[in-house]
VOTOR-337472 format. One record per residue (C-alpha): residue number from 0; x, y, z negated; residue in one letter. Coordinates in steps of 0.2 Angstrom, whole numbers, always signed. Example, Ala and Ser with C-alpha at 12.3 -4.5 7.8 and 13.67 -1.06 7.14 Angstrom:
% VOTOR-337472
@k=0 | u=+62 | v=-22 | w=-39 | r=a .
@k=1 | u=+68 | v=-5 | w=-36 | r=s .
END
This chain:
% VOTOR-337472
@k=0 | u=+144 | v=+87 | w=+63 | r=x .
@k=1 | u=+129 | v=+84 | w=+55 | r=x .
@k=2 | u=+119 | v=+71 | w=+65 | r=x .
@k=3 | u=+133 | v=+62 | w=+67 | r=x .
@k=4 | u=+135 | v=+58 | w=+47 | r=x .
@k=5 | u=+117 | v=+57 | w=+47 | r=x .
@k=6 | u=+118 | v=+44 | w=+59 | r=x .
@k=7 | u=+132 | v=+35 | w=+49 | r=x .
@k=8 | u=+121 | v=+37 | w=+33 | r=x .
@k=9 | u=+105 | v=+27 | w=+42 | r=x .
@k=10 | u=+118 | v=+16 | w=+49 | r=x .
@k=11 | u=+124 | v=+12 | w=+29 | r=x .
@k=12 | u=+107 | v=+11 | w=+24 | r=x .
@k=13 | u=+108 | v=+24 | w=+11 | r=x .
@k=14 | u=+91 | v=+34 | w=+18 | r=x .
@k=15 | u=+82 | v=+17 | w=+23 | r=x .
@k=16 | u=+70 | v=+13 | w=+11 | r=x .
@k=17 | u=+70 | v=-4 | w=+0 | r=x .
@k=18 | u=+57 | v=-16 | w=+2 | r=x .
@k=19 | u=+56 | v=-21 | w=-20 | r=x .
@k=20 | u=+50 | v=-38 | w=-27 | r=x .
@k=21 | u=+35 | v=-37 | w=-39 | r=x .
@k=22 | u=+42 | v=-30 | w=-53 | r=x .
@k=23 | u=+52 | v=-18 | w=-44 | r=x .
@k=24 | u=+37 | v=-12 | w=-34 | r=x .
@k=25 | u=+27 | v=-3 | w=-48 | r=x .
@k=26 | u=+44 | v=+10 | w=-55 | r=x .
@k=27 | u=+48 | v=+11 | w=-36 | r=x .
@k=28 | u=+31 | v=+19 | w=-33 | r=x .
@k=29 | u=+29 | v=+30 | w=-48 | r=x .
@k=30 | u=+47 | v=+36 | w=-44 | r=x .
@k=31 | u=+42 | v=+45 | w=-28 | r=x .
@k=32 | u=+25 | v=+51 | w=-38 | r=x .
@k=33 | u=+17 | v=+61 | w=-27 | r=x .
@k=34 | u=+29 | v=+57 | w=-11 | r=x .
@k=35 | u=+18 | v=+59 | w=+3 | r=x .
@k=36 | u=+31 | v=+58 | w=+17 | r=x .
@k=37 | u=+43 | v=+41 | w=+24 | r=x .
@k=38 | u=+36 | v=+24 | w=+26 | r=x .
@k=39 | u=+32 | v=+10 | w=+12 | r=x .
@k=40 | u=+33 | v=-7 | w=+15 | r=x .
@k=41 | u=+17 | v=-22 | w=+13 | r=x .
@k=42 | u=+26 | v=-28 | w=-3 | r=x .
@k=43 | u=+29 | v=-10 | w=-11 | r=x .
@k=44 | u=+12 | v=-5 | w=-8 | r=x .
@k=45 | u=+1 | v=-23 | w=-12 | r=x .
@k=46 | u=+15 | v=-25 | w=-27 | r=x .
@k=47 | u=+9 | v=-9 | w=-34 | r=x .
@k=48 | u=-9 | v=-11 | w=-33 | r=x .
@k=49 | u=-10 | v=-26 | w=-39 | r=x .
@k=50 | u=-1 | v=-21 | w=-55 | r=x .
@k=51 | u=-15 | v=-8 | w=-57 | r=x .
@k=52 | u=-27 | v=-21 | w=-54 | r=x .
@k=53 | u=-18 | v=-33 | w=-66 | r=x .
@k=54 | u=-17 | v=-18 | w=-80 | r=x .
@k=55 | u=-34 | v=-11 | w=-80 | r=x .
@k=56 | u=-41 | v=-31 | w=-80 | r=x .
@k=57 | u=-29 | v=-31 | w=-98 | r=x .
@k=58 | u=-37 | v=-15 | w=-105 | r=x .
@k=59 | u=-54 | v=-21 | w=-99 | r=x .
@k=60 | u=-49 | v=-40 | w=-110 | r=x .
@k=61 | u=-45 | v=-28 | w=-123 | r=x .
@k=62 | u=-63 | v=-18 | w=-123 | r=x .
@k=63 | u=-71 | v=-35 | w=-124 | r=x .
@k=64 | u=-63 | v=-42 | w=-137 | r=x .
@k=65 | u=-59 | v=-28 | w=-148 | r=x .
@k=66 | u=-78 | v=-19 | w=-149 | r=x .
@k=67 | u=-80 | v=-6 | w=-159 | r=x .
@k=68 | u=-63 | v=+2 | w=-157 | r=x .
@k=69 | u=-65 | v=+2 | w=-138 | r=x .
@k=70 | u=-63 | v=+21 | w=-138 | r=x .
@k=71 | u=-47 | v=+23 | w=-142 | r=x .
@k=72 | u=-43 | v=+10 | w=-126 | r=x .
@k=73 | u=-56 | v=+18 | w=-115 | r=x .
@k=74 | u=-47 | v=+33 | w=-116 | r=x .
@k=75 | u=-27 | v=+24 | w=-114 | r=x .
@k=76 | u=-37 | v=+16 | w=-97 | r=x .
@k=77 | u=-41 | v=+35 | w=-92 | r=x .
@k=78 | u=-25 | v=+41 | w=-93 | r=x .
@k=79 | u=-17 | v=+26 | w=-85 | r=x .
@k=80 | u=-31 | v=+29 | w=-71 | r=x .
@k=81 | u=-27 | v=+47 | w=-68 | r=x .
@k=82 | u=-9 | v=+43 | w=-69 | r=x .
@k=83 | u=-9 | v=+31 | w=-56 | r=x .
@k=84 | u=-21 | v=+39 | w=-44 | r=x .
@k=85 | u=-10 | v=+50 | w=-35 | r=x .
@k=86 | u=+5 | v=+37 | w=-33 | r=x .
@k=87 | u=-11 | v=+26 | w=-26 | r=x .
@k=88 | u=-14 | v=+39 | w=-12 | r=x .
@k=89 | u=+4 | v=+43 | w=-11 | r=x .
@k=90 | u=+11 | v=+24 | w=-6 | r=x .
@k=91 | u=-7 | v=+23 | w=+5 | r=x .
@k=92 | u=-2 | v=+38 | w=+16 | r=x .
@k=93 | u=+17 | v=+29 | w=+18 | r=x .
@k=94 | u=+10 | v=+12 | w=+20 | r=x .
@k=95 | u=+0 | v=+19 | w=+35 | r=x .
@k=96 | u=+17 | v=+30 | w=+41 | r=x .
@k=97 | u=+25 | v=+10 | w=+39 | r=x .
@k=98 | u=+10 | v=+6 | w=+54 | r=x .
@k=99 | u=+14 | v=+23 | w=+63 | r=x .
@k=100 | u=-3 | v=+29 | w=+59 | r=x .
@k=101 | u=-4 | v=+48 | w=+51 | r=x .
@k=102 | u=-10 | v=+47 | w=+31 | r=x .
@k=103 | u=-24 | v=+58 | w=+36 | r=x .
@k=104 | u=-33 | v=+41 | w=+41 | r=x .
@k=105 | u=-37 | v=+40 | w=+20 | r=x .
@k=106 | u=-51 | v=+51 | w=+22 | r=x .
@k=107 | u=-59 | v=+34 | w=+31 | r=x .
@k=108 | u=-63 | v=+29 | w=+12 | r=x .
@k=109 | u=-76 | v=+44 | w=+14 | r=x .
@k=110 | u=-86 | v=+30 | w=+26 | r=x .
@k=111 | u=-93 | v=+17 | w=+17 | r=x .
@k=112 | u=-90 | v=+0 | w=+25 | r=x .
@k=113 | u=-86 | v=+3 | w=+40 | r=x .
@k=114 | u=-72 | v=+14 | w=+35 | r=x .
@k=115 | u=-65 | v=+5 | w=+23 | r=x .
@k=116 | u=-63 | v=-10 | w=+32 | r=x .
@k=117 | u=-53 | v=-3 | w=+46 | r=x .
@k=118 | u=-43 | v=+4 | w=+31 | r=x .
@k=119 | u=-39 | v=-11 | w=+24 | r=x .
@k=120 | u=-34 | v=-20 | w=+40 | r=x .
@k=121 | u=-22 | v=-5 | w=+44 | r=x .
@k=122 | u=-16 | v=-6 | w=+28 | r=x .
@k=123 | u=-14 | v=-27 | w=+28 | r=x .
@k=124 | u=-5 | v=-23 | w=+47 | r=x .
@k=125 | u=+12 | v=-27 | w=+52 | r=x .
@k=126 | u=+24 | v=-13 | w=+51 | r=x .
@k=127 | u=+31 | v=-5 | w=+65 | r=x .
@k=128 | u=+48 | v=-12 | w=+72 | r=x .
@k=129 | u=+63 | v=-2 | w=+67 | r=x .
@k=130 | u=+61 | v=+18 | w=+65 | r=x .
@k=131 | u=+46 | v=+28 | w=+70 | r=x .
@k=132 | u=+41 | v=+46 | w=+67 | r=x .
@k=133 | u=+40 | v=+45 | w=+52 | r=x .
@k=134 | u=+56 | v=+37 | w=+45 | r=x .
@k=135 | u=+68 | v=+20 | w=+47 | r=x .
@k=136 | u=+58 | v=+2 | w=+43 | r=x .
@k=137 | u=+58 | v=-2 | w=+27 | r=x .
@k=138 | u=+73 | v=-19 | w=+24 | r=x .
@k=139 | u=+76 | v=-30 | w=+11 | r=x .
@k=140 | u=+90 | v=-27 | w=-1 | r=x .
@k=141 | u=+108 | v=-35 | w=+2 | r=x .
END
């Protein structure tokens, strides 16, 4: 019945998730906006922030060179910030589902330091070999 096409689907590839180059990473992310649930690869979520990274040192270029006009740019960068926020948390919580750690780890942002540190090495871990909890292992594409 059901699990067995569900099996043959996983099997196929057609639910595992995609690990994306660069470019790809950054559409892949803001596709599943506010996706809190499967697993993202290193690449899919390093890829994306460093676009955001790359994208707001641009507009701040832009503030420094163009001056006066920097409120109109100030307010793109904003709206590229709040746009981008909730994918950032989103791909976090399924890059920690990639190391079989529950997304609820974020709030370790709330501890300076300390906290953040152990984020960032869970976040810059290995993923967990083939399917856990929370979904098959991200593969490259064919």
């Amino acid at each position: 019945g059901s699990q067995t096409s569900q099996n043959a689907d996983i099997e196929s590839g057609s639910d595992v998730p995609e690990i994306p180059s660069f470019i790809q990473a950054f559409p892949m992310v803001m596709k599943k906006y506010a996706k809190f649930s499967g697993r993202a690869s290193l690449q899919e979520f390093w890829y994306f922030w460093l676009t955001c990274f790359l994208v707001n040192i641009v507009f701040n270029m832009i503030v420094q060179l163009v001056g006066p006009v920097t409120n109109i740019v100030a307010i793109v960068q904003g709206l590229f910030i709040l746009a981008v926020v909730i994918p950032q948390i989103a791909c976090g919580v399924r890059r920690l589902h990639d190391t079989n750690r529950t997304g609820w780890w974020c709030r370790l942002l709330l501890v300076p330091v300390i906290g953040w540190i152990y984020l960032l090495i869970w976040l810059a871990g290995a993923p967990t070999p083939g399917p856990n909890k929370y979904g098959p292992q991200p593969r490259k594409r064919r």
